[in-house]
N, C-alpha and C positions, 0 to 999 in steps of 0.2 A: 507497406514497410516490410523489407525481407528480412526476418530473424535468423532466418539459418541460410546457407547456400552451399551446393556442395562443388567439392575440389577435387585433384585426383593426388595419389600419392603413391611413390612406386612403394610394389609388394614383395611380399621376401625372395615369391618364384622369380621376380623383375630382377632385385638385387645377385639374384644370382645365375641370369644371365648376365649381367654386367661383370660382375667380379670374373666370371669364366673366361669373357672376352679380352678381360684386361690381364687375366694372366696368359692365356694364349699370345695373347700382343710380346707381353715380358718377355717371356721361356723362350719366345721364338728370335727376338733381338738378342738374347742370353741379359736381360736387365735382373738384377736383384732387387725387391722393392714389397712393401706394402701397399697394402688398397685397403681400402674403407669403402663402402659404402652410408648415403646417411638419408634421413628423412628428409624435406623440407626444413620442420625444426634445427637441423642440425643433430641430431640422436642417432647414432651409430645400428644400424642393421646387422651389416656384415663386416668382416676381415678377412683380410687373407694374406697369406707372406709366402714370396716363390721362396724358391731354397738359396740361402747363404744369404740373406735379405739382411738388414742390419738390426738391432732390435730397437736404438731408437727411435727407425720407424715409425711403427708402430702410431706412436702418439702424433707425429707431425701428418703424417696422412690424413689422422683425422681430424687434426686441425685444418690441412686445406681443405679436405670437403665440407667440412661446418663453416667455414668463409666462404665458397661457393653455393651452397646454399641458402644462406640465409640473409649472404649482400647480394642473391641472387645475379651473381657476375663469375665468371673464372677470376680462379685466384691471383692468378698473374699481373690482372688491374692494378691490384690492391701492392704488391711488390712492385711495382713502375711507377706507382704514385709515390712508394718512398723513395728508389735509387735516382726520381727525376726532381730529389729537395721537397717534398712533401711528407716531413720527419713527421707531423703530425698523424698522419693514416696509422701510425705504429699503436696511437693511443684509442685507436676505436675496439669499443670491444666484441670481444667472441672474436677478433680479425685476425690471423694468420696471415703476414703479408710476402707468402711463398708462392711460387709457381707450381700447380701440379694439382691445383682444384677444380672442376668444371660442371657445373650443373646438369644436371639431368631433366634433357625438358620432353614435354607433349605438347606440340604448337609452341606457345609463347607461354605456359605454365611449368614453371620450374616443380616438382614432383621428389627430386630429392639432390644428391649430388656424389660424386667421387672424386678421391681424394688419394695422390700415389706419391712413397716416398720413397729413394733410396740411391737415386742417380741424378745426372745434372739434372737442375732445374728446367730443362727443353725435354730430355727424355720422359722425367717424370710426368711432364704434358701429356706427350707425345702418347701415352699409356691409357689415361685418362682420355683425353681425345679420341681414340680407339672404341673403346670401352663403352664411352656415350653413345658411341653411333651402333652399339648393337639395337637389337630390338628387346626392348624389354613390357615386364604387364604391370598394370598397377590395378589400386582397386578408387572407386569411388568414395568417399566418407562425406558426412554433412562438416559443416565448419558456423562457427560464430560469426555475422556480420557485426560491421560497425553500430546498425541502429540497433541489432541484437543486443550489442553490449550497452548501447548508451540507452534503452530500453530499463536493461536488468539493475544499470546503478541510478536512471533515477527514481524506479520503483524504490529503491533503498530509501533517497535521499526525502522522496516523498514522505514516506513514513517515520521516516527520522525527524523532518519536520514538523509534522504533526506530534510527535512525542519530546518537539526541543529539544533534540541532542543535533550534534552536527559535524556528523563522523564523515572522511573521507571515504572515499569508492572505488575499486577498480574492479573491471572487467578485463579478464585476460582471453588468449587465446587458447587452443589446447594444447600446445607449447608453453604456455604459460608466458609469452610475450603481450605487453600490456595494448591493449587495442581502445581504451575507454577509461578516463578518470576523473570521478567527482567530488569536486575541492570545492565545500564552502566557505566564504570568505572566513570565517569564527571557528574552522577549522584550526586544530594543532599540527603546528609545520609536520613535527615528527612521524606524523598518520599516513606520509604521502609514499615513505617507505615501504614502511609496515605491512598496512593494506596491498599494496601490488607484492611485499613476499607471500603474503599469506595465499592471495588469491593464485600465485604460481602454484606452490606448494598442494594447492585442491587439488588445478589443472596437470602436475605431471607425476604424480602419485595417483591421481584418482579415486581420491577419498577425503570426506572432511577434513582441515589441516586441525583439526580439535582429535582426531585420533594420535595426534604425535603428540599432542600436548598432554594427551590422558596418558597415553605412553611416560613420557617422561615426569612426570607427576606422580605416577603410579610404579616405580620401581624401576625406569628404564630408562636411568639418566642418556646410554648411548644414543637416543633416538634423535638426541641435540648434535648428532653429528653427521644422520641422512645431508647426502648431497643437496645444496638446491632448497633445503627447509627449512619452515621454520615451527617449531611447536608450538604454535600461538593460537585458538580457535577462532574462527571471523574468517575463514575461506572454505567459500564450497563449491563443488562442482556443477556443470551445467549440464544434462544428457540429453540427447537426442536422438531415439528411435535408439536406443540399447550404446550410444557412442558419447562420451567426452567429450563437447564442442569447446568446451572453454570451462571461466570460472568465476567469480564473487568474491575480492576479500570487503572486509568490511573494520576501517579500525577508529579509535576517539569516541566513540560513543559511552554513556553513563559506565558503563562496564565490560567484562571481554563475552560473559552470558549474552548482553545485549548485541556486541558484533554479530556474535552468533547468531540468532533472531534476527537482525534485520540482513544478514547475508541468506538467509534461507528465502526471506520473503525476496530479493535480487533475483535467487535463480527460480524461485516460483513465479513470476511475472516471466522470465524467461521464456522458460519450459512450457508455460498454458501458451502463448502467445507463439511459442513453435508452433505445437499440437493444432495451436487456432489456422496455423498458414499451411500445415499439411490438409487441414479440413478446407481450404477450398477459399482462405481469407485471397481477397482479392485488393489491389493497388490501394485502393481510396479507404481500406480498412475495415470495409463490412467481410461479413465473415458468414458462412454456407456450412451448416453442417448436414449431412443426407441422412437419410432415416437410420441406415445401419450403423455409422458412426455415437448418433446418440443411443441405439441402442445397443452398443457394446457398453455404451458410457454407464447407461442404468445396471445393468449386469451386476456390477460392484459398488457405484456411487463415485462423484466427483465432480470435478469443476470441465465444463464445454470451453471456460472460456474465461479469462482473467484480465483484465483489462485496467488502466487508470479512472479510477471514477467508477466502474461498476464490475460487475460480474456473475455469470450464469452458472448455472449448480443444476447437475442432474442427481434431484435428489433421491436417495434408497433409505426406507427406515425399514424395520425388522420388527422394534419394539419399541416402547416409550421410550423419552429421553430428558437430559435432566431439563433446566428450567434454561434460556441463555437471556443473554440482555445486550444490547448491542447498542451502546452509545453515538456512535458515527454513521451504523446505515438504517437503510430503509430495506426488510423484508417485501420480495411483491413474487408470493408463489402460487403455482397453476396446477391443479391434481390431473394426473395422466391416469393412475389407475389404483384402486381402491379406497381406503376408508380409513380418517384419522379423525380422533377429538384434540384440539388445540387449545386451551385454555390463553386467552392475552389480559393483561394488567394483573394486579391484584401486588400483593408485596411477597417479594422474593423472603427466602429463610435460610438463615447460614448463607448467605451469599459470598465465593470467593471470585478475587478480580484474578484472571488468566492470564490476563495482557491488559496495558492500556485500552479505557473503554470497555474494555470485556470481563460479562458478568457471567458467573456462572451459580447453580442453585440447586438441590436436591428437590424442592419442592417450591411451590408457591400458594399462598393464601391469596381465596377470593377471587376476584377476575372475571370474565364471559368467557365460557366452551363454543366454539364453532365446531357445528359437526362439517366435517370435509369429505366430499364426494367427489366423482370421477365430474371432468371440468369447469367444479370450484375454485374461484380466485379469493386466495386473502391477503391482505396489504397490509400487513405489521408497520408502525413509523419507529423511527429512531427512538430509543429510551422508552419502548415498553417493555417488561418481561412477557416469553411465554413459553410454552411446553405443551409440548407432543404426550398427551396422558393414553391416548389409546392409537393403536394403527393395526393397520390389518398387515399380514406377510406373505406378498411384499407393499408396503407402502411408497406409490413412485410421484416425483413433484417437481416440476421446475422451480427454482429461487432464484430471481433477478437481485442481486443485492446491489444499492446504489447507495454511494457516498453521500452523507448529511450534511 
């Protein structure tokens, strides 16, 4: 299963050989006109306006290139389909059904597109036409697949099941275009909005959508007027390798805290299950990781690998640690290098619940100490406490955690 894949998309140095070529084309027929350039998304790059150009340009420019773009056709279709009785094409949206938009392709990969306004509907082509056919550069980025997405919301949906809520899902792209949405039948109709604005809102701000809400909450009611947003918490973003592949909103669950929480856990099933397919996961879903790889991983501490059902932990301790309790898995860890005393059973003190199933504990009464050496296997089961009372620095451990 391929979680990410990468695409090209033209680059600013690209966009402005393109804009060059299409005002050369202009200045030299003497057209007055705008150009736009735009991403794939449709998201404006560049402008540019020859001289005496008209200023509503401007805007419809970029409206043919965001239809060229993103119906991945010239815009011109799109105006043939209404003057040929196809009043309906008028009603699709993000469409501009004007002549004067034309994709910017590499092979058969549309990459971004231009969009020129100011003269007949043939010349404005005529510009744009021009313009495509320069050479231009783009750069590579990773992008969100489908099973990526439909990965990230059923990890949600899993867990949401397991805690009885039954919140909708959506995975967007990094455009914030919806690619993936998980509707339980006991779902509330209203969620199916919600959840795909919030999850846009991660993906094209690139930030929690819980920093607009804290915003507006917190003294800054305009933040309710960002383009495209919405300040609601329950969407987060997806990264990969330092890039925004896409996003998580998450809404109907017990509360907007809880969107929150289970949209995290969305793009953490994600993002480990990237990490898993740059280390070398192969078709049928086993997964290679080489020796430097995990050991960059021990370095800091973290997870190798996230998975539904189980997951792998390189783990680093330093120093003791509190007491944990884990109602749904099965600890089964392997010492790589030095020396830890573990106490398991005994009765937890002051126990606080963290999350569903999860216990946590400053100390515990009673129990057996295992002393742990370099490769020592111990097999904690669901619903025992324990605690790490002594380790050496650095204490290093694999933990296979499996679902109960």
């Amino acid at each position: 299963m391929a979680v990410v894949r990468t695409r090209k998309i033209i680059d600013d140095a690209g966009a402005d050989a393109v804009i060059a070529a299409a005002e050369r084309f202009a200045i030299d027929k003497g057209y007055r006109v705008v150009l736009a350039v735009v991403d794939p998304n449709g998201e404006l790059i560049q402008m540019r306006r020859t001289p005496n150009a008209q200023i509503a340009s401007s805007r419809v420019a970029l409206d043919k290139a965001r239809t060229a773009a993103i119906f991945v056709r010239p815009s011109r279709e799109m105006e043939e389909q209404v003057t040929n009785g196809r009043l309906g094409a008028l009603a699709l949206r993000g469409a501009s059904c004007l002549t004067g938009g034309i994709p910017l392709k590499v092979g058969d990969e549309v990459v971004g597109a231009i969009g020129t306004s100011g003269e007949t509907p043939d010349e404005d082509e005529s510009v744009s036409v021009a313009a495509a056919a320069a050479d231009f550069s783009t750069r590579e980025v990773p992008a969100l697949t489908r099973e990526g997405a439909k990965l990230a919301a059923d990890a949600v949906g899993a867990e949401a099941a397991r805690r009885g809520v039954a919140p909708v899902v959506s995975a967007v792209d990094a455009g914030g275009a919806l690619i993936h949405l998980h509707r339980p039948d006991t779902a509330q109709v209203a969620s199916v909005e919600v959840t795909t604005d919030k999850a846009r809102t991660a993906a094209i701000y690139r930030r929690p959508s819980k920093d607009f809400e804290d915003q507006a909450s917190g003294g800054r009611p305009s933040a309710l007027h960002l383009a495209r947003a919405v300040p609601l918490q329950g969407g987060m973003p997806i990264t990969y390798d330092g890039e925004v592949i896409g996003a998580v909103g998450v809404s109907g669950a017990s509360s907007a805290d809880e969107d929150q929480e289970l949209a995290v856990i969305g793009v953490e099933a994600a993002e480990a299950a990237a990490r898993g397919a740059a280390n070398g996961r192969s078709a049928n879903g086993a997964a290679f990781f080489p020796a430097d790889a995990v050991d960059n991983r021990f370095r800091e501490g973290g997870l190798l690998l996230d998975e539904h059902g189980y997951k792998i932990d390189a783990g680093r301790r330093t120093a003791p640690g509190e007491v944990e309790y884990h109602e749904h898995s099965v600890d089964v860890m392997r010492v790589v290098e030095g020396t830890a005393t573990v106490v398991t059973g005994g009765q937890m003190v002051d126990a606080q619940e963290v999350s569903p199933g999860e216990l946590r504990a400053p100390k515990v009464e009673g129990g057996e100490q295992h002393r742990l050496t370099e490769g020592d296997v111990l097999a904690i089961p669901n619903g025992v406490p324990h605690q790490f009372v002594e380790v050496s620095d650095p204490f290093l451990y694999f933990v296979v955690k499996v679902d109960a």
